[in-house]
C-alpha positions in Angstrom: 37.2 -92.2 -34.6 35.7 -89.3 -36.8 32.5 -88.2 -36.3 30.2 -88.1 -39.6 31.0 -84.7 -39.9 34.3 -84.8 -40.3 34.0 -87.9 -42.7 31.6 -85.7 -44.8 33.5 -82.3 -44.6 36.3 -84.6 -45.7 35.2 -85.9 -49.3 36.6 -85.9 -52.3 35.9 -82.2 -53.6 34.1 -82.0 -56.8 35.2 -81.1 -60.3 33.3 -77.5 -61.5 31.4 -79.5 -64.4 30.0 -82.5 -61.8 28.9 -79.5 -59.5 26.9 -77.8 -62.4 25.8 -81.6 -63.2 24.1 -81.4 -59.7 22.7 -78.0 -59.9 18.8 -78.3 -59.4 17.7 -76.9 -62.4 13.8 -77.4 -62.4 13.9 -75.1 -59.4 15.6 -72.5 -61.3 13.3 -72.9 -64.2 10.3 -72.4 -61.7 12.0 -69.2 -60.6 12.2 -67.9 -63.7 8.4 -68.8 -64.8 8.0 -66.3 -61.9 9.8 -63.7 -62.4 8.4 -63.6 -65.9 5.2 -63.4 -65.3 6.1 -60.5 -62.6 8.2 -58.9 -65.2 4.9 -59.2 -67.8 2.5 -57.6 -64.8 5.0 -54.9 -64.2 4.9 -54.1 -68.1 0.6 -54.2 -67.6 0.8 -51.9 -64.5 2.9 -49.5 -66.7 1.0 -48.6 -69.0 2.9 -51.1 -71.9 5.9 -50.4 -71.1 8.8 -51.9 -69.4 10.1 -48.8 -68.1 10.6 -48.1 -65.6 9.6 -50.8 -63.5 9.5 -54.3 -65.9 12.8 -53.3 -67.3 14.8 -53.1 -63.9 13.1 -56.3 -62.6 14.1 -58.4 -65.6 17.8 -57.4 -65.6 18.4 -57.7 -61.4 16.5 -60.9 -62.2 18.6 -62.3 -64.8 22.1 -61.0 -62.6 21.0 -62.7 -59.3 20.1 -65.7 -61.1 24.2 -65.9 -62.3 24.9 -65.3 -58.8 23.2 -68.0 -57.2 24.8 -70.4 -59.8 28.1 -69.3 -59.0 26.9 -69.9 -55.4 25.9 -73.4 -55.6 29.6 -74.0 -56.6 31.5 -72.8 -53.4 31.6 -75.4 -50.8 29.1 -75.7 -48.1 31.3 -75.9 -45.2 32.3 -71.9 -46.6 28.7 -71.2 -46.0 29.0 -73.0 -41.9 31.9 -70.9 -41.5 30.1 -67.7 -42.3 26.6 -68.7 -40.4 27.4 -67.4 -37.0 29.8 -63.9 -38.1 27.2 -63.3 -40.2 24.0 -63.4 -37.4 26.7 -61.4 -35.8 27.2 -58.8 -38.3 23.3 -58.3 -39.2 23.0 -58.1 -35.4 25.1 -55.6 -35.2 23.8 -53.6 -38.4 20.5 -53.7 -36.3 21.1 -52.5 -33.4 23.0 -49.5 -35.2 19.6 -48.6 -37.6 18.0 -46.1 -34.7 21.9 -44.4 -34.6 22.4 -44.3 -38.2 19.7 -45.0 -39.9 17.7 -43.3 -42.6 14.7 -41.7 -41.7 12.0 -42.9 -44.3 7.9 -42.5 -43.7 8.3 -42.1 -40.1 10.5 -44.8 -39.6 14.1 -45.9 -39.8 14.7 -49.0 -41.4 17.4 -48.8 -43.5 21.0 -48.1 -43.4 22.6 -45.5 -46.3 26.3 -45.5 -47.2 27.1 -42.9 -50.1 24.0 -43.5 -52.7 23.6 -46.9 -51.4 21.0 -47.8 -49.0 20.0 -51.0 -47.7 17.8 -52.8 -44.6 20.0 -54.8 -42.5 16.6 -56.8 -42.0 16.6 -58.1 -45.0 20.3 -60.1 -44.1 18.9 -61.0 -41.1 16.9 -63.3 -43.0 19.4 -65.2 -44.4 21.6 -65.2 -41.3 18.8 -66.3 -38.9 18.4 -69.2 -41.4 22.0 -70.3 -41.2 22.5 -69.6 -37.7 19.7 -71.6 -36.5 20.7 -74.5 -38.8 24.3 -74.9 -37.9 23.4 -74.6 -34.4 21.5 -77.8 -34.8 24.0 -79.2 -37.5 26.5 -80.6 -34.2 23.7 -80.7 -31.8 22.9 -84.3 -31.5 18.7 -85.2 -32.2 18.2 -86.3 -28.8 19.5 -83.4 -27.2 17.4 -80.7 -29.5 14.0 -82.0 -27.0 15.8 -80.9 -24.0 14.5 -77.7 -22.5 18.1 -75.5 -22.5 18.4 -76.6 -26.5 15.3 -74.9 -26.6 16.3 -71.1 -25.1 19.2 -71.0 -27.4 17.5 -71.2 -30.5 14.5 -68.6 -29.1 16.9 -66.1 -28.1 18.4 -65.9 -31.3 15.1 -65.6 -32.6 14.1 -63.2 -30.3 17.3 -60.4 -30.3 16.3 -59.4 -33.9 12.7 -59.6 -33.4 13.4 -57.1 -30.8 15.9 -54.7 -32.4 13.7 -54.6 -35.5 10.2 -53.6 -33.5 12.2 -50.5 -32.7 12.8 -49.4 -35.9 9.8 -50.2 -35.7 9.2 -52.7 -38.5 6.2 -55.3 -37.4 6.4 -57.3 -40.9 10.3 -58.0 -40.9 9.7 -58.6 -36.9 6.9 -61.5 -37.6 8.7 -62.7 -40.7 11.7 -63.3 -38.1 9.4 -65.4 -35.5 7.4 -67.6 -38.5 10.5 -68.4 -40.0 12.5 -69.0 -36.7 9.7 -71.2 -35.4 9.7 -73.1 -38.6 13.0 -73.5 -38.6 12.9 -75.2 -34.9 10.1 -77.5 -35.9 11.8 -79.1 -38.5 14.8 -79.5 -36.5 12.6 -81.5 -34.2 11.5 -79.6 -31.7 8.3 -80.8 -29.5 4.9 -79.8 -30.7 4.3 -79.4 -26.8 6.9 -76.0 -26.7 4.9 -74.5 -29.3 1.9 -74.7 -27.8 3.4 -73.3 -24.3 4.5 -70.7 -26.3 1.2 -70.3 -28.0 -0.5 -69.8 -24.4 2.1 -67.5 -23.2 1.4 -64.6 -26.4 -2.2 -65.2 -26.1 -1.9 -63.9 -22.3 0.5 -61.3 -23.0 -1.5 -59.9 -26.2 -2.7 -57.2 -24.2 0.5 -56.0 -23.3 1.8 -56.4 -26.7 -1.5 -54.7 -27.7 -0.4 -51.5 -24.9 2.9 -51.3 -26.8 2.1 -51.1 -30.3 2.6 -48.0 -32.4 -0.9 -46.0 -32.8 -0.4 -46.7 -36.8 -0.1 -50.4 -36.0 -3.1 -50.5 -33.9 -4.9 -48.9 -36.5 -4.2 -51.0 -39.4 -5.5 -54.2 -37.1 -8.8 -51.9 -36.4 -9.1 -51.3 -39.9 -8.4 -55.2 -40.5 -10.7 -55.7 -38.4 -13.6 -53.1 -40.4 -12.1 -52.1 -43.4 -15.3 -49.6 -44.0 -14.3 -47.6 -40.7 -11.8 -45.6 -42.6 -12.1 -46.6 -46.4 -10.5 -43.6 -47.8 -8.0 -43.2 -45.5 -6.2 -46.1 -43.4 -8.6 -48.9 -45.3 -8.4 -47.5 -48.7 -5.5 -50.4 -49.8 -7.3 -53.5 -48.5 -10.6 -52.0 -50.2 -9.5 -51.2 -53.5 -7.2 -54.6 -53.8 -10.7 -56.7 -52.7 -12.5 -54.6 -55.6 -10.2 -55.5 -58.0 -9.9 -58.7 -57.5 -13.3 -59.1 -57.0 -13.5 -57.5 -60.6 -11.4 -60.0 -62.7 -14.2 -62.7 -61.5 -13.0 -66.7 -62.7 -11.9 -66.0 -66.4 -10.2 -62.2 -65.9 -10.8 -58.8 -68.2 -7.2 -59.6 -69.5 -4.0 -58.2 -70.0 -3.9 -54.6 -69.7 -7.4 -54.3 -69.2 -8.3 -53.8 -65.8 -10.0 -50.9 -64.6 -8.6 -50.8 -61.3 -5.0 -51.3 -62.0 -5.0 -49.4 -65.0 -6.7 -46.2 -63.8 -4.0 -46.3 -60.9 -7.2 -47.1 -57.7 -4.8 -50.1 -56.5 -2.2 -48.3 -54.4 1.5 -49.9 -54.7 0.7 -52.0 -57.2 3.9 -52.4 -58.6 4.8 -53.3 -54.9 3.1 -55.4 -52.2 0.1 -55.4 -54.2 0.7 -57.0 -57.4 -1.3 -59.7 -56.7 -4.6 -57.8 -56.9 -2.9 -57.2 -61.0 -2.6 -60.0 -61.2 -6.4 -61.2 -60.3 -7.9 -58.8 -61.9 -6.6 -59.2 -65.4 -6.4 -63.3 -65.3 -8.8 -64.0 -62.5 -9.7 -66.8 -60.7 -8.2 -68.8 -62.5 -5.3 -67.0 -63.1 -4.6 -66.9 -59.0 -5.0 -70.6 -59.1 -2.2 -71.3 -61.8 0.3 -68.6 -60.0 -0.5 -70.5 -56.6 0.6 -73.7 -58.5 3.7 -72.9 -59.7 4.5 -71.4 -56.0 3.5 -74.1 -54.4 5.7 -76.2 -56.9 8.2 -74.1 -56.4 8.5 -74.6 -52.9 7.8 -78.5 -52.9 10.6 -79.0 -55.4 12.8 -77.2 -52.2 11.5 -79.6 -50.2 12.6 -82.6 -52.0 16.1 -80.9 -52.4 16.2 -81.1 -48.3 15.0 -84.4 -48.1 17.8 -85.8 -50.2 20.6 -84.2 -48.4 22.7 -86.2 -45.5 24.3 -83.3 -43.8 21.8 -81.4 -41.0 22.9 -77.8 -42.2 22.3 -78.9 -45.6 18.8 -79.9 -45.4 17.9 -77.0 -42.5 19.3 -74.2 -44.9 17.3 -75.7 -47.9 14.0 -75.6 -45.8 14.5 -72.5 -44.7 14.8 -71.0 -47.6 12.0 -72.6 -49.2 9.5 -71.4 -45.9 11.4 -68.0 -46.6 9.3 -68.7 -50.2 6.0 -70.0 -48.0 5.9 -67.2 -45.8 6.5 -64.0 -48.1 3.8 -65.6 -50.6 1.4 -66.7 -47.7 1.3 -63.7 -46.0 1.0 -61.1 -49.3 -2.0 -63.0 -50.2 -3.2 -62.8 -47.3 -3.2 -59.6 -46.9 -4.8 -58.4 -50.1 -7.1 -60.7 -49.8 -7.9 -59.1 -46.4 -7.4 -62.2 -44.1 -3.9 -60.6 -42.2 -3.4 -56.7 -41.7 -1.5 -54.7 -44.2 2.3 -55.6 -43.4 4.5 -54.7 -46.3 5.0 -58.0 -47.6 6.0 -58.6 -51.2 5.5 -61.0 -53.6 8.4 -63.4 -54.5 9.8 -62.6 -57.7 6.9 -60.6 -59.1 6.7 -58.0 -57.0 9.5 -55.0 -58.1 12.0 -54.3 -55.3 15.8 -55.3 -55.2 15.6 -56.1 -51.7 13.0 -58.6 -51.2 14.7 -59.9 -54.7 18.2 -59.8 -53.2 17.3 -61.7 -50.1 15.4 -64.2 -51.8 18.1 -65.3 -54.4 20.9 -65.0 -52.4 18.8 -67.8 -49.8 18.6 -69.8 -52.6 22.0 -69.7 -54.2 22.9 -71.2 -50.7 20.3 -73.7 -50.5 21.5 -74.6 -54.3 25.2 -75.1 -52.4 24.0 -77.0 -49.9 22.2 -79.4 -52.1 24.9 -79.9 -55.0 27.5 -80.4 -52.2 25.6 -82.1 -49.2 23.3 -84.5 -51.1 23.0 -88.2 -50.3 24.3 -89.1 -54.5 
């Protein structure tokens, strides 16, 4: 007797026009709300002009969002083949980054081949994500409560956390373990491990304190009292809480803050685009750009909750917690409630990377839903 795999890997395939049918097309429409509006603020932070930054952003935009189209129309069970070479190859790209890599601010993160340059963290995102969710995909639900279904899953987890605090890179490294954790809970692991595993860091936070980088450990003392170094170390946090701080409930308006505009917020093209972002539109402003993330995100959620298949609905979630996490932590840290990570902001921020690694997760959470999908 076939298992419901096999009866499901076995289905009729699907015409090109009933797979477009299926495409999820309010999520791409949210996606390119934001993307707008990032492309807009980068115009603001420029000056009025979309070049260099506005320009560049629009056009990757508008490529990648062909790409994950094309995506959602190659079969999922190409995407299950590829999960496991794929957390093999990004492994292996990492653990090669302190041999080859490019030395960049005192650290080496990324990996160069002729004018091309590119941080094998970044596909560690998306392979950790598919890894982890076709591990559970054949793993009945009973089993995933037992104790040695547990230790697979957290080493996979915690090999890249490892290679990538060598580099050292603490933001990728946590991004790894939030989204890995996630990614476990949903599958249905016990609320019980995570709290073991909750009591095990808090004892071993002050070795983990011992071997942090003196920069690190700095950037939590400043988190800690931004005015200890506000021109130095603190200078980021203090000058993102000023501006947004500035733009008050209603906002000056476009173009017209004095913080952005007069170049006091520091990458804010970059990680800090959301401080922009307050100041010219405010309060309220934050609010609206909040919604349409969080809508964002929920409309994911739905997409997982419709799909049969296990990988289906796993790489869906993933990829919208990929969304969750990137947005929860960059507002929290210009807002001052996390340390200073290097965390952008999905879609508005202006980096191919981050971009990259964002659409390509959802061009294969679009497959998985147009082609593992209950009807």
């Amino acid at each position: 007797m076939r298992s419901v795999y096999s009866e499901w890997i076995a289905r009729r395939p699907m015409r090109l026009a009933e797979k477009l049918w299926r495409v999820p097309w309010p999520v791409l429409a949210t996606t390119c709300i934001l993307a707008g509006i990032g492309a807009v603020t980068l115009y603001s932070v420029s000056g009025g002009s979309f070049i260099p930054w506005g320009e560049r952003h629009t056009l990757r935009f508008l490529v990648l969002l062909v790409v994950v189209v094309i995506m959602a129309t190659i079969p999922l069970e190409k995407w299950i083949a590829l999960a496991y070479p794929a957390y093999a190859v990004a492994l292996l790209m990492l653990a090669l980054v302190p041999f080859i890599g490019v030395d960049a601010l005192g650290a080496k993160r990324w990996i160069g081949v002729g004018a091309i340059s590119f941080q094998p963290s970044e596909l560690m995102k998306l392979a950790l994500v598919a890894a982890l969710a076709r591990y559970y995909l054949r793993l009945p639900p009973g089993e995933v409560r037992k104790a040695a279904n547990v230790l697979v899953p957290l080493g996979m987890i915690a090999v890249p956390v490892l290679l990538t605090l060598q580099q050292p890179d603490l933001g990728s490294a946590a991004l790894f373990v939030a989204l890995g954790l996630s990614l476990m809970f949903l599958a249905g692991v016990p609320v019980r491990y995570f709290a073991l595993g909750a009591i095990a860091v808090t004892a071993a936070l002050p070795a983990i304190w011992s071997g942090m980088h003196d920069y690190q450990r700095r950037r939590i003392d400043v988190f800690l009292n931004p005015g200890m170094d506000p021109l130095g170390a603190g200078y980021h946090i203090t000058q993102s809480k000023i501006a947004l701080g500035a733009g008050g409930v209603a906002g000056k308006g476009f173009m017209l803050g004095t913080q952005s505009q007069l170049d006091f917020v520091p990458e804010k093209h970059t990680d800090f685009i959301a401080s922009v972002v307050g100041e010219e539109w405010g309060f309220i402003g934050m609010v609206l750009l909040l919604a349409i993330y969080t809508l964002l995100i929920l409309l994911m959620m739905v997409m997982a909750q419709r799909c049969e298949n296990r990988f289906a609905r796993l790489v869906i979630a993933g990829s919208a917690m990929t969304f969750f996490i990137y947005v929860f932590i960059n507002l929290a840290m210009v807002t001052g409630l996390v340390p200073v990570v290097g965390i952008p902001l999905p879609l508005l921020s202006y980096g191919g990377t981050s971009m990259t690694t964002l659409m390509l997760g959802l061009g294969i959470a679009m497959s998985a839903y147009v082609h593992g999908r209950n009807s």
